[in-house]
PDB file with SEQRES, HELIX, SHEET and CRYST1 records, atoms N, CA, C and O in Angstrom:
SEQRES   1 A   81  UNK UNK UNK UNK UNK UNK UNK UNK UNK UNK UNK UNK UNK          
SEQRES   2 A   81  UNK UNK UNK UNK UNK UNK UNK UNK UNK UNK UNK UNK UNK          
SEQRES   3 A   81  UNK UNK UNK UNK UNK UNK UNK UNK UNK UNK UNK UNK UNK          
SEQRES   4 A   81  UNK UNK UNK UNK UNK UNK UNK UNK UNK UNK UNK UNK UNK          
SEQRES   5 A   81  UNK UNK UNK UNK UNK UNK UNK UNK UNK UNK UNK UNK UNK          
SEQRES   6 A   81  UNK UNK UNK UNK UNK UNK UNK UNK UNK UNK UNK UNK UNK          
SEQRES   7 A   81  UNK UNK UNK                                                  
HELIX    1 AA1 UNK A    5  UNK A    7  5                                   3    
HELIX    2 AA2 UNK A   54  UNK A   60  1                                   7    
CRYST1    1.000    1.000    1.000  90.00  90.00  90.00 P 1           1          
ATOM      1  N   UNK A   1      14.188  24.709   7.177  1.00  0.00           N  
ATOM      2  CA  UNK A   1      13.197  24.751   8.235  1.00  0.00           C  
ATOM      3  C   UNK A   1      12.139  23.676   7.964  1.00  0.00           C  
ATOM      4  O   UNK A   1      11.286  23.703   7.077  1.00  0.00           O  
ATOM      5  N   UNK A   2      12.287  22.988   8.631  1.00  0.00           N  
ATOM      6  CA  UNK A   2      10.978  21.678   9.138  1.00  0.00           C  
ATOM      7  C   UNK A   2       9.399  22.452   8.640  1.00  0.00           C  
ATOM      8  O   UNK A   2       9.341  23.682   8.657  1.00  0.00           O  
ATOM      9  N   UNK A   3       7.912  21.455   8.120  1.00  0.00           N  
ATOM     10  CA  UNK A   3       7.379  21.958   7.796  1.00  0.00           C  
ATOM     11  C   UNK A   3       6.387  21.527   9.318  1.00  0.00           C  
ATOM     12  O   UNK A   3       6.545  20.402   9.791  1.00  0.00           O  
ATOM     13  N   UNK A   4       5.435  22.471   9.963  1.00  0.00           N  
ATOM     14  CA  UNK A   4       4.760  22.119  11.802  1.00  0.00           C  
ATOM     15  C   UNK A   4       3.685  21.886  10.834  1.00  0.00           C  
ATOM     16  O   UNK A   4       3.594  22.248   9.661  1.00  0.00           O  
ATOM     17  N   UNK A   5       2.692  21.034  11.756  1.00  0.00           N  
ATOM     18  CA  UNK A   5       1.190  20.356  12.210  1.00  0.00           C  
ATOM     19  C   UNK A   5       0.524  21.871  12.049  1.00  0.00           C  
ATOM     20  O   UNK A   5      -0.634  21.959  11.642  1.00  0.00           O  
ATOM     21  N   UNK A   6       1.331  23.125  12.399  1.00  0.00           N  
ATOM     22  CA  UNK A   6       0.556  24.174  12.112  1.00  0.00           C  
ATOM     23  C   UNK A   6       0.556  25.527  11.635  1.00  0.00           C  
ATOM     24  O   UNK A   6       0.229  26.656  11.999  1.00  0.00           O  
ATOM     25  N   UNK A   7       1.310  24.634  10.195  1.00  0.00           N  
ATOM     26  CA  UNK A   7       1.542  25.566   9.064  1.00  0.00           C  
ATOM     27  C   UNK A   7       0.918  25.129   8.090  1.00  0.00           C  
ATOM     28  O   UNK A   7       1.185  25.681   7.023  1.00  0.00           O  
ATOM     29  N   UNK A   8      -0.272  23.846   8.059  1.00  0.00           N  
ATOM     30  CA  UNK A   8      -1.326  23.603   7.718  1.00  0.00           C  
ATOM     31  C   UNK A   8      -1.074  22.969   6.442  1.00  0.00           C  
ATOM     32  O   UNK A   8       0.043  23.035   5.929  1.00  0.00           O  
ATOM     33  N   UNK A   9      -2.051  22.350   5.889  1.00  0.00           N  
ATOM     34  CA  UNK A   9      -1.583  21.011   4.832  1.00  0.00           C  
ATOM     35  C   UNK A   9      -1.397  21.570   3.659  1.00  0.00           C  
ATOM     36  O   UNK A   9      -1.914  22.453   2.975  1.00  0.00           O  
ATOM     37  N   UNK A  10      -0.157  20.514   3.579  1.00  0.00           N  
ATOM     38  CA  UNK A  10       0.823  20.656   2.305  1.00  0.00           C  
ATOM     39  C   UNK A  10      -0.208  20.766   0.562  1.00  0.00           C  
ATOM     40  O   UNK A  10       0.255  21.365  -0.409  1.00  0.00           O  
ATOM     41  N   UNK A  11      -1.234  20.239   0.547  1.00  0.00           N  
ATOM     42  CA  UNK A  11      -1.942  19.833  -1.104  1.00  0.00           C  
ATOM     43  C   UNK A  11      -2.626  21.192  -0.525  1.00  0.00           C  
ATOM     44  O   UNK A  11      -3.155  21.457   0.555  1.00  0.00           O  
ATOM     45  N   UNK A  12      -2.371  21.974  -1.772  1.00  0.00           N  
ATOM     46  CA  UNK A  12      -3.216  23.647  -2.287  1.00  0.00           C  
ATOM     47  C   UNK A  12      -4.217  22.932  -2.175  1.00  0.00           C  
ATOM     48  O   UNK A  12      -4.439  23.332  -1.032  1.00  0.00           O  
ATOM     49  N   UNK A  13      -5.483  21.823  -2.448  1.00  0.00           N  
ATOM     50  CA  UNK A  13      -6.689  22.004  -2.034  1.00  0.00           C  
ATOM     51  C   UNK A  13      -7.267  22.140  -0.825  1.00  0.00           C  
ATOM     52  O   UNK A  13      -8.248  22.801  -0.484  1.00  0.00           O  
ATOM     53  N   UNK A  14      -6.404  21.299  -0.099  1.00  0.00           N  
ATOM     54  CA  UNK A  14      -6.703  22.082   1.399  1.00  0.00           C  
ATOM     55  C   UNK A  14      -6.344  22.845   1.815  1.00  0.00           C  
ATOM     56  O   UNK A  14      -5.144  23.025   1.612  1.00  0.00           O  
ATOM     57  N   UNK A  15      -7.241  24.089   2.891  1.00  0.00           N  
ATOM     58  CA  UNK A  15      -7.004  24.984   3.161  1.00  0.00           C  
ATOM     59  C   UNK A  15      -7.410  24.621   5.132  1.00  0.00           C  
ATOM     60  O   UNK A  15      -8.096  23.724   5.623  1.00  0.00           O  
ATOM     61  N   UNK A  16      -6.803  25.508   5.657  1.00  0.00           N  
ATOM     62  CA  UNK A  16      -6.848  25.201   7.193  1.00  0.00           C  
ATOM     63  C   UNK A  16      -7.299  26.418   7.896  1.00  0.00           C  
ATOM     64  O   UNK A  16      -7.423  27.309   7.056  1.00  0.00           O  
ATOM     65  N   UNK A  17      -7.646  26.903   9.274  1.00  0.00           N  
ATOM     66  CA  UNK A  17      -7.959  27.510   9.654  1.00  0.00           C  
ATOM     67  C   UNK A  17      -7.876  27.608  11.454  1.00  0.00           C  
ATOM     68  O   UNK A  17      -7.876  26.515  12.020  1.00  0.00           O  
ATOM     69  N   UNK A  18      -7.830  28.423  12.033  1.00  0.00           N  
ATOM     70  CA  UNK A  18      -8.289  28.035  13.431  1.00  0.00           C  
ATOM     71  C   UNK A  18      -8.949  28.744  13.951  1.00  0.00           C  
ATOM     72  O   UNK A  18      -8.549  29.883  14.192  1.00  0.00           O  
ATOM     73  N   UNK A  19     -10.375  28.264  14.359  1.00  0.00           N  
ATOM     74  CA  UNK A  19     -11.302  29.394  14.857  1.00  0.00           C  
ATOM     75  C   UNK A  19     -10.497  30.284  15.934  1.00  0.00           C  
ATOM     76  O   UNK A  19      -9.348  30.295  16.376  1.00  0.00           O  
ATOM     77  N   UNK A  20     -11.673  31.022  16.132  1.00  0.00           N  
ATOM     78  CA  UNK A  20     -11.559  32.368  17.582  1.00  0.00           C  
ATOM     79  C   UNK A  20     -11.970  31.684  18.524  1.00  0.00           C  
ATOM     80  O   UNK A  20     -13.001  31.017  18.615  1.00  0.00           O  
ATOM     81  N   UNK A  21     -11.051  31.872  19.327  1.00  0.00           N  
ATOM     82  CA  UNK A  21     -10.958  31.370  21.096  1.00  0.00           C  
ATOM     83  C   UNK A  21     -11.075  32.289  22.060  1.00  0.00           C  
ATOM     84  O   UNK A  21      -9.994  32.855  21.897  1.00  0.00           O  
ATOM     85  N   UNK A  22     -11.565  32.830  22.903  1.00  0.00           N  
ATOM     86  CA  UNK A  22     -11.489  34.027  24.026  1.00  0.00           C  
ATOM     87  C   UNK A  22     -10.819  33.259  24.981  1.00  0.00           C  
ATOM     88  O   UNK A  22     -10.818  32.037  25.128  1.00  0.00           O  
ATOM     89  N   UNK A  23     -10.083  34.392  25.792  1.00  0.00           N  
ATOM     90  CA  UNK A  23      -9.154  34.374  26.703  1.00  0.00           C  
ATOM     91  C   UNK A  23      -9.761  33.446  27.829  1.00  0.00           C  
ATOM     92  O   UNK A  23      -9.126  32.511  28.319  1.00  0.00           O  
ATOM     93  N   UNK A  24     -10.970  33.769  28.170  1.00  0.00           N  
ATOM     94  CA  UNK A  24     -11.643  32.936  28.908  1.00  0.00           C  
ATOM     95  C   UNK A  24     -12.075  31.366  28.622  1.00  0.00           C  
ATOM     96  O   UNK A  24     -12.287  30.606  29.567  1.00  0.00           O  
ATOM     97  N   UNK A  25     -12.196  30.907  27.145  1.00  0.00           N  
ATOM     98  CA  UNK A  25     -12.616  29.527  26.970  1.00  0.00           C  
ATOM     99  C   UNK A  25     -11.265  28.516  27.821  1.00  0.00           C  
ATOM    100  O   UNK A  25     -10.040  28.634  27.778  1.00  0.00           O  
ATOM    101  N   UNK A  26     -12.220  27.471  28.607  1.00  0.00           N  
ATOM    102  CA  UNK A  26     -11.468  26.650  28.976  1.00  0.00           C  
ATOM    103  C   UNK A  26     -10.515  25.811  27.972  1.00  0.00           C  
ATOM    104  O   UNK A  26      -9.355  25.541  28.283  1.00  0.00           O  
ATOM    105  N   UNK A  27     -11.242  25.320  26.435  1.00  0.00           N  
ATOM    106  CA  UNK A  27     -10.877  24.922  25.774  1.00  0.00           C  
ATOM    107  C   UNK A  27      -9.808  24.774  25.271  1.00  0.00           C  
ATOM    108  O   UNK A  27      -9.306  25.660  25.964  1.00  0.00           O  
ATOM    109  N   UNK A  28      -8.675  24.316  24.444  1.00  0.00           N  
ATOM    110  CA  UNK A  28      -7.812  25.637  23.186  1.00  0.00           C  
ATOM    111  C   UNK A  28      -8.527  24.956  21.952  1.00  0.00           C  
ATOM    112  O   UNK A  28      -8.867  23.795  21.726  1.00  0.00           O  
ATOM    113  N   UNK A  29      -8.625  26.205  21.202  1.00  0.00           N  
ATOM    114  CA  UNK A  29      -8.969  25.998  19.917  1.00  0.00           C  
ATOM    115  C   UNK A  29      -8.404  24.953  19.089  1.00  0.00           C  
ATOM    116  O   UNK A  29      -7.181  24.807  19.107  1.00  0.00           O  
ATOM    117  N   UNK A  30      -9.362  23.962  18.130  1.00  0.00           N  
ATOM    118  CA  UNK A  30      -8.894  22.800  17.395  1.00  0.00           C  
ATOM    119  C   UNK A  30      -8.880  23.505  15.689  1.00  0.00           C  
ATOM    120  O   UNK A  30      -9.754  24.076  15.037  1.00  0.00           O  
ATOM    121  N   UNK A  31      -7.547  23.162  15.409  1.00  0.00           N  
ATOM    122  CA  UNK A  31      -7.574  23.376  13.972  1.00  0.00           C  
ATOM    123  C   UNK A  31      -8.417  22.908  13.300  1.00  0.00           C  
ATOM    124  O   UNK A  31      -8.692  21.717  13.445  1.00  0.00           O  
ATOM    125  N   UNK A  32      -9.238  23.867  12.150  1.00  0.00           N  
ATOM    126  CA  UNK A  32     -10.084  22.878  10.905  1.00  0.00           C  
ATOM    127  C   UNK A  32      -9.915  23.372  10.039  1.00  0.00           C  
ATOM    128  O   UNK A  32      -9.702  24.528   9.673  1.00  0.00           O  
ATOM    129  N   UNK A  33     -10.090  21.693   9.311  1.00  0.00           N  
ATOM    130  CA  UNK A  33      -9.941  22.095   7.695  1.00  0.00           C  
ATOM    131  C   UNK A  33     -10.510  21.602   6.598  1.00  0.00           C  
ATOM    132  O   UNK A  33     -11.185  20.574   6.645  1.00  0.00           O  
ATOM    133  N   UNK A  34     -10.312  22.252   5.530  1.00  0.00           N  
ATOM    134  CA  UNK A  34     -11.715  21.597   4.411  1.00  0.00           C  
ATOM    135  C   UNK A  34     -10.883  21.978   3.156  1.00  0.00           C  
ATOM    136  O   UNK A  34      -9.894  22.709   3.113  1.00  0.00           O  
ATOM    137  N   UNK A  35     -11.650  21.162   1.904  1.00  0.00           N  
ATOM    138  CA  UNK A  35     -10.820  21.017   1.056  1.00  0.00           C  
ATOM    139  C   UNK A  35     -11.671  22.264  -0.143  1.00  0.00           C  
ATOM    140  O   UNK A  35     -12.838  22.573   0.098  1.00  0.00           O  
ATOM    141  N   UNK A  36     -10.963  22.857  -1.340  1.00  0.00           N  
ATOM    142  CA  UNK A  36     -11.532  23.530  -2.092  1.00  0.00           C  
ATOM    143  C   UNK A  36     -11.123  22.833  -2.892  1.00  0.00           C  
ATOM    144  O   UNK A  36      -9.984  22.515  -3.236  1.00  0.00           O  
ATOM    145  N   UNK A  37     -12.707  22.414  -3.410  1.00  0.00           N  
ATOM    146  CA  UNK A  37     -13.002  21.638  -5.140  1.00  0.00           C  
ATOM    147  C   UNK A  37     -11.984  22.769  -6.222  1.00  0.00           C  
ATOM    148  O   UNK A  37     -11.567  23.926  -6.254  1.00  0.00           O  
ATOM    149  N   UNK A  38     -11.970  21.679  -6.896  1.00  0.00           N  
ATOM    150  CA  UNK A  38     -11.496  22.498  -8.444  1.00  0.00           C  
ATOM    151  C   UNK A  38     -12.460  23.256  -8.982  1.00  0.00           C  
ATOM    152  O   UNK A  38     -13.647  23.015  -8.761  1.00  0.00           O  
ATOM    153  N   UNK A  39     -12.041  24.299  -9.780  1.00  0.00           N  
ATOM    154  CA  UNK A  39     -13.291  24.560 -10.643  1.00  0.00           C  
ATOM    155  C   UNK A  39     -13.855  23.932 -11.861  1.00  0.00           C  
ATOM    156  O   UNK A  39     -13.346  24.073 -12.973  1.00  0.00           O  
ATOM    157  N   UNK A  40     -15.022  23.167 -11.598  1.00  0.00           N  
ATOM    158  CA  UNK A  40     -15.526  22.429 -12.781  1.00  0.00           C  
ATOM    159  C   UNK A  40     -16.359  23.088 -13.537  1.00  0.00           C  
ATOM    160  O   UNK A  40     -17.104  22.294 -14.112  1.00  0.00           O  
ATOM    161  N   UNK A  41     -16.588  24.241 -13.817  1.00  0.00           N  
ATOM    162  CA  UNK A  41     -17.029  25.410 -14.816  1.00  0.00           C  
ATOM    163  C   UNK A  41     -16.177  25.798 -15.765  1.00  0.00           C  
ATOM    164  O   UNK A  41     -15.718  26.938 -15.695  1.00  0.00           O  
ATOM    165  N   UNK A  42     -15.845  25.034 -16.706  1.00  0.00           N  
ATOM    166  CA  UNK A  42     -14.898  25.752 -17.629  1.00  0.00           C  
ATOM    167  C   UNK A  42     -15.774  26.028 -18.965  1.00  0.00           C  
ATOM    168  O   UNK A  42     -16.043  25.205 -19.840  1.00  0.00           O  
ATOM    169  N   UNK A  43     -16.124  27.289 -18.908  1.00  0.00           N  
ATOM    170  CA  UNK A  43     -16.920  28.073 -20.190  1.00  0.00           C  
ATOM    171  C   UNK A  43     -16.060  27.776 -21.443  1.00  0.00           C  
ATOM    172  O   UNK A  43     -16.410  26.891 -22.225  1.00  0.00           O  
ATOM    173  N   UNK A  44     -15.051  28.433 -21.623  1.00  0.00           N  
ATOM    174  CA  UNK A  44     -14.529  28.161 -22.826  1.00  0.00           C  
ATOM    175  C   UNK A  44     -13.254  27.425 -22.755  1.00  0.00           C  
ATOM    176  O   UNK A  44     -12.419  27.907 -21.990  1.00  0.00           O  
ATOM    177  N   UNK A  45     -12.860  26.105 -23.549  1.00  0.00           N  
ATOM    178  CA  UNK A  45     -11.692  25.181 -22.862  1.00  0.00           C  
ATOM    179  C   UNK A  45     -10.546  26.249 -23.554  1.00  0.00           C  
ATOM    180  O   UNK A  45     -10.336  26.673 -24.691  1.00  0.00           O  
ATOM    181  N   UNK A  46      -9.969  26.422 -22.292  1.00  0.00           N  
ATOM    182  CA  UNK A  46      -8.491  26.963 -23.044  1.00  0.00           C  
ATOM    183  C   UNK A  46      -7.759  26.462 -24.063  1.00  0.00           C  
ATOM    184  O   UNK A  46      -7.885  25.252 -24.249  1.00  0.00           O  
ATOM    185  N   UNK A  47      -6.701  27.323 -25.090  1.00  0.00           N  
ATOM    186  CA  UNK A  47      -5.609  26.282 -25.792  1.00  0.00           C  
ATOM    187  C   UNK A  47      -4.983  25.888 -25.045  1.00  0.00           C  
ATOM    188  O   UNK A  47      -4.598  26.518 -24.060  1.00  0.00           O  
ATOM    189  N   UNK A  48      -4.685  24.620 -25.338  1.00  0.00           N  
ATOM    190  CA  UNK A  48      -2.706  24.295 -25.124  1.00  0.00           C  
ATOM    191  C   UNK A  48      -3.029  23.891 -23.361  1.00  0.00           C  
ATOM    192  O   UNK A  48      -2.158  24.065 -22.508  1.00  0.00           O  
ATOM    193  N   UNK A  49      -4.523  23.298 -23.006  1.00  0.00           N  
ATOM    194  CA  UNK A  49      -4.396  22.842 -21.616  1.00  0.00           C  
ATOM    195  C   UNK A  49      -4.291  21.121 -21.093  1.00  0.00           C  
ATOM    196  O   UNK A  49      -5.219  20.315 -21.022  1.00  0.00           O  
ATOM    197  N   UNK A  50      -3.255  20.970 -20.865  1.00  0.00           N  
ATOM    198  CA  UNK A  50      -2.751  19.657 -20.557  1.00  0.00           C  
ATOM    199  C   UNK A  50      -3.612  18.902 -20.193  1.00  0.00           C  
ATOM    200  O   UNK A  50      -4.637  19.143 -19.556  1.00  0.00           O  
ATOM    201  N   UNK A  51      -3.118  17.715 -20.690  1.00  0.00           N  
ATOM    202  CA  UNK A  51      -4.036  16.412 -20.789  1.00  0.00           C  
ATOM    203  C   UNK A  51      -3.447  14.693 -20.316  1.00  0.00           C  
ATOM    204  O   UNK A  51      -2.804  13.851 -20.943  1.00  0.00           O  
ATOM    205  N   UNK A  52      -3.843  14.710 -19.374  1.00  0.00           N  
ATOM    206  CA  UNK A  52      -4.099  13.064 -18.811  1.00  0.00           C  
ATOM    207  C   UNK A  52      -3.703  12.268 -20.331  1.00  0.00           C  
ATOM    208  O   UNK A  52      -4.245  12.571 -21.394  1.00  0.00           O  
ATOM    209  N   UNK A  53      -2.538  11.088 -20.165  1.00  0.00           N  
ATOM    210  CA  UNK A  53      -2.913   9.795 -21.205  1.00  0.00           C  
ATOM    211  C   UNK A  53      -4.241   9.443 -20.850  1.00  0.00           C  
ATOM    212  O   UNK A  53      -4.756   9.577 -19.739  1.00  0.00           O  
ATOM    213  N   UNK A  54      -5.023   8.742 -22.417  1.00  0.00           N  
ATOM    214  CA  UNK A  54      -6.061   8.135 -22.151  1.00  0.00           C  
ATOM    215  C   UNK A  54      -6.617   7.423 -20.826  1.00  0.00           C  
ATOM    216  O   UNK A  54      -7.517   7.757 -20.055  1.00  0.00           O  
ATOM    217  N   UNK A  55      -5.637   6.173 -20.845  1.00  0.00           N  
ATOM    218  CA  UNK A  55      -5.901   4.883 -19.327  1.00  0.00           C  
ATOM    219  C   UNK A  55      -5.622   6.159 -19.089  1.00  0.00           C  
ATOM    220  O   UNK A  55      -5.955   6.682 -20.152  1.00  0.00           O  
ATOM    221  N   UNK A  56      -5.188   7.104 -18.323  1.00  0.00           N  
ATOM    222  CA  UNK A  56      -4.671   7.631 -16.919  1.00  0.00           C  
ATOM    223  C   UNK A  56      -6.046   8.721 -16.662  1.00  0.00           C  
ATOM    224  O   UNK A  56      -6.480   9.046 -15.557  1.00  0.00           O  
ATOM    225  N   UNK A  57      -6.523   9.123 -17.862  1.00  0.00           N  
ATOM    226  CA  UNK A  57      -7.508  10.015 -17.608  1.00  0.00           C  
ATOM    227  C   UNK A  57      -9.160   8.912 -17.086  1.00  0.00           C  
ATOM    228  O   UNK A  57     -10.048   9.217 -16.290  1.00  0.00           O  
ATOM    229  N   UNK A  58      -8.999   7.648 -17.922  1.00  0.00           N  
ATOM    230  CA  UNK A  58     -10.262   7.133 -17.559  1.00  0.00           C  
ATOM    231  C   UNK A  58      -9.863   6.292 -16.057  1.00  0.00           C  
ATOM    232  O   UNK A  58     -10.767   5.489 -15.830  1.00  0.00           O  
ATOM    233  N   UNK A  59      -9.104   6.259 -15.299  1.00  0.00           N  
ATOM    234  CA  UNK A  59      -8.612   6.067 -14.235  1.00  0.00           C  
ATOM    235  C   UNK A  59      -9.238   6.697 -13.034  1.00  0.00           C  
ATOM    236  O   UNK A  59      -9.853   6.305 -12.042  1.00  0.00           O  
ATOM    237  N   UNK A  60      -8.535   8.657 -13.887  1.00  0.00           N  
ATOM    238  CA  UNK A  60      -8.793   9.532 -12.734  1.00  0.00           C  
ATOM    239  C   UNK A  60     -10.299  10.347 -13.231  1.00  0.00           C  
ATOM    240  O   UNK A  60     -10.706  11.387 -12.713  1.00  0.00           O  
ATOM    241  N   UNK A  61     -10.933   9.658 -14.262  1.00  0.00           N  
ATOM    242  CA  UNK A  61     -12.446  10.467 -14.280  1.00  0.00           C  
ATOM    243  C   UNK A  61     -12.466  11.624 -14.727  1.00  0.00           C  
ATOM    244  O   UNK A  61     -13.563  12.183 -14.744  1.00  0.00           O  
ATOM    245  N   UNK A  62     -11.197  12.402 -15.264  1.00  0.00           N  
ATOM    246  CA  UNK A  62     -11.356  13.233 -16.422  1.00  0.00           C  
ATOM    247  C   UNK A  62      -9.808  13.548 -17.002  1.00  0.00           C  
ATOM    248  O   UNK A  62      -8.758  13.289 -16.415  1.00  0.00           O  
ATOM    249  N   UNK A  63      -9.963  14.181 -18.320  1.00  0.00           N  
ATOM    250  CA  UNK A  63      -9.173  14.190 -19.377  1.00  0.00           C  
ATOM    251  C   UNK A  63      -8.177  15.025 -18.773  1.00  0.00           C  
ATOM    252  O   UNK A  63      -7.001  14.676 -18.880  1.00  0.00           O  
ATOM    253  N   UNK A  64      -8.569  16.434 -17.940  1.00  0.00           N  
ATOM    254  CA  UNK A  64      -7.463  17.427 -17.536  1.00  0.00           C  
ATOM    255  C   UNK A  64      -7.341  17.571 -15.940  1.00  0.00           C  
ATOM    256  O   UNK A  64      -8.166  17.745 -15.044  1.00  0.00           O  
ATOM    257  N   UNK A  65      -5.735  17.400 -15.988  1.00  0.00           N  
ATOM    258  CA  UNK A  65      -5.429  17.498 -14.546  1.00  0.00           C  
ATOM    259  C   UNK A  65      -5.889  18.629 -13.431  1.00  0.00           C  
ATOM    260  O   UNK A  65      -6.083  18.519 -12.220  1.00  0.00           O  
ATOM    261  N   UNK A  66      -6.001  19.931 -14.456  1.00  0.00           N  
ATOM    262  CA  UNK A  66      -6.752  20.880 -13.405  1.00  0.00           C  
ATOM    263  C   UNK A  66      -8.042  20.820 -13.220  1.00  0.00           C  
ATOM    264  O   UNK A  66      -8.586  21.830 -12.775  1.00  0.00           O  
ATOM    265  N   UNK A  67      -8.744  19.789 -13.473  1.00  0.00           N  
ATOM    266  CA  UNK A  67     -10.202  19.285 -13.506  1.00  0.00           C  
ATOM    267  C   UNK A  67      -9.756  18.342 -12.305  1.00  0.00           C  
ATOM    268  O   UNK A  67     -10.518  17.858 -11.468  1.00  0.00           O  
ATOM    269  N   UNK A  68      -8.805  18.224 -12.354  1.00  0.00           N  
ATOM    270  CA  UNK A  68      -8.918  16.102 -11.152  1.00  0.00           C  
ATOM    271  C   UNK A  68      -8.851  16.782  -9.513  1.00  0.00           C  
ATOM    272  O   UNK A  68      -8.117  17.758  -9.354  1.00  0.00           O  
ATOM    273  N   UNK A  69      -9.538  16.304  -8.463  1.00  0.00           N  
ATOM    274  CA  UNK A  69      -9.386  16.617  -6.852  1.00  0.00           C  
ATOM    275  C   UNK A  69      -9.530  14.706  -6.506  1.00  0.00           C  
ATOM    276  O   UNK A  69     -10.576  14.093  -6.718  1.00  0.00           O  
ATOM    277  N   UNK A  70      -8.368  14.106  -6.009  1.00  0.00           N  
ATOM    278  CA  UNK A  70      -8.353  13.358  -5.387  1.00  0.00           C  
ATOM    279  C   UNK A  70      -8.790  13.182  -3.864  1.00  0.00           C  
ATOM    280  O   UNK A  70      -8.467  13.824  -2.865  1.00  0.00           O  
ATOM    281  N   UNK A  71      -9.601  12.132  -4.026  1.00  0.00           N  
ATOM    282  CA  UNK A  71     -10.436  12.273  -2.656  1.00  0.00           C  
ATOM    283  C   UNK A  71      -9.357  10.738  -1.509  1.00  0.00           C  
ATOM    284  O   UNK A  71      -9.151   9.532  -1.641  1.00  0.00           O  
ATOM    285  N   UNK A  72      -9.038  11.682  -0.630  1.00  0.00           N  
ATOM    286  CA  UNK A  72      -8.391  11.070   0.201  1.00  0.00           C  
ATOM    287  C   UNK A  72      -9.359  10.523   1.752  1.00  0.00           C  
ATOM    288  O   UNK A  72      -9.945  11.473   2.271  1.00  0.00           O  
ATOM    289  N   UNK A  73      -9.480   9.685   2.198  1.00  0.00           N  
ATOM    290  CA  UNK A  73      -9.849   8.941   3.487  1.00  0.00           C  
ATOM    291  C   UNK A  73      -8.738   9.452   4.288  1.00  0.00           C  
ATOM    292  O   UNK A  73      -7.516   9.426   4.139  1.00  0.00           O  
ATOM    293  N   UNK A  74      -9.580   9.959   5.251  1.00  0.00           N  
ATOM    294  CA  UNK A  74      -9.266  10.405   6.781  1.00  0.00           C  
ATOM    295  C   UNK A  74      -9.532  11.614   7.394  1.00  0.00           C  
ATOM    296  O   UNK A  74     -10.274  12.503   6.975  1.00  0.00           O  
ATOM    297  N   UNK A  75      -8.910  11.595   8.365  1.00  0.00           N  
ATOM    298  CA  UNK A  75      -8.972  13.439   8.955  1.00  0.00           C  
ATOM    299  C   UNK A  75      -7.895  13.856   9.079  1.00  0.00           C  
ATOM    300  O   UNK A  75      -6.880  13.324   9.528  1.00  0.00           O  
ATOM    301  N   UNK A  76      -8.165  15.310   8.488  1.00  0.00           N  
ATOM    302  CA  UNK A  76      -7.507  15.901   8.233  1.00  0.00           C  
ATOM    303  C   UNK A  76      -7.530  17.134   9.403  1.00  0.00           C  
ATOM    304  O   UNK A  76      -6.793  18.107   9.564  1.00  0.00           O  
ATOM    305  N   UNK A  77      -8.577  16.700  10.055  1.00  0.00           N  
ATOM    306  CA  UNK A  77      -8.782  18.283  11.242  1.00  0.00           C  
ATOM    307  C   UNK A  77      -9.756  18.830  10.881  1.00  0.00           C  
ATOM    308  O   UNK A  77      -9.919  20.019  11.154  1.00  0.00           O  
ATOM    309  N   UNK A  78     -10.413  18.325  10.371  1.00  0.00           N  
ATOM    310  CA  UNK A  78     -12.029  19.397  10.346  1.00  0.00           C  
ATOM    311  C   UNK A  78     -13.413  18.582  10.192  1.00  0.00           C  
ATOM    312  O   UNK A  78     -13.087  17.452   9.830  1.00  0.00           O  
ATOM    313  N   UNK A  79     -14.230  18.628  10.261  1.00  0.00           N  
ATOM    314  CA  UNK A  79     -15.482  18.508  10.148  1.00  0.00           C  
ATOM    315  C   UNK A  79     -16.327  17.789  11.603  1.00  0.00           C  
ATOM    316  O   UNK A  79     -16.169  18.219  12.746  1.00  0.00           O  
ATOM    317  N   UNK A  80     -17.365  16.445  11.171  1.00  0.00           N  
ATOM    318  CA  UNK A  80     -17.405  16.427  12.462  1.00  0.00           C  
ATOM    319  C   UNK A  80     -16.906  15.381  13.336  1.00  0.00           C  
ATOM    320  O   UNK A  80     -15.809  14.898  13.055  1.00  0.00           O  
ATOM    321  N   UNK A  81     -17.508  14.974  14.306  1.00  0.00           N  
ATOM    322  CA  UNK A  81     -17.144  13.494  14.905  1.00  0.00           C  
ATOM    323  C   UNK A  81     -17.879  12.882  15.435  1.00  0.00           C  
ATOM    324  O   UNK A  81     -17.562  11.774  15.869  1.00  0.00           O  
TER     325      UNK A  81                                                      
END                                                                             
């Protein structure tokens, strides 16, 4: 099965949504979407949590991949215009 425009974006940091529409709005509702940061609070560093090569970590601006959110240009369907 094919993946639709509205089964909402493929990267776990984005998350999608589609507001509430009443029967009456002339409109149809526009999908939006926004991205959820990583968590950059890590109290105590876990063992044994994977690590970026050096160049690759000073590249992407930190040592561990569940620390990294790549910031992508464009729209994605949400915010404003």
């Amino acid at each position: 099965m094919a993946r639709r425009e509205e089964d909402g974006p493929v990267d776990p940091q984005w998350h999608a949504y589609t507001p509430y529409s009443s029967a009456l709005d002339p409109c149809p509702p526009r999908p939006k979407a926004y991205i959820v940061p990583p968590n950059q609070y890590v109290i105590f560093q876990p063992h044994g949590l994977r690590q970026f090569a050096p160049r690759e970590a000073l590249k992407r601006g930190t040592l561990w991949p569940e620390l990294y959110s790549p910031y992508e240009h464009g729209d994605r369907g949400g915010g404003r215009r």
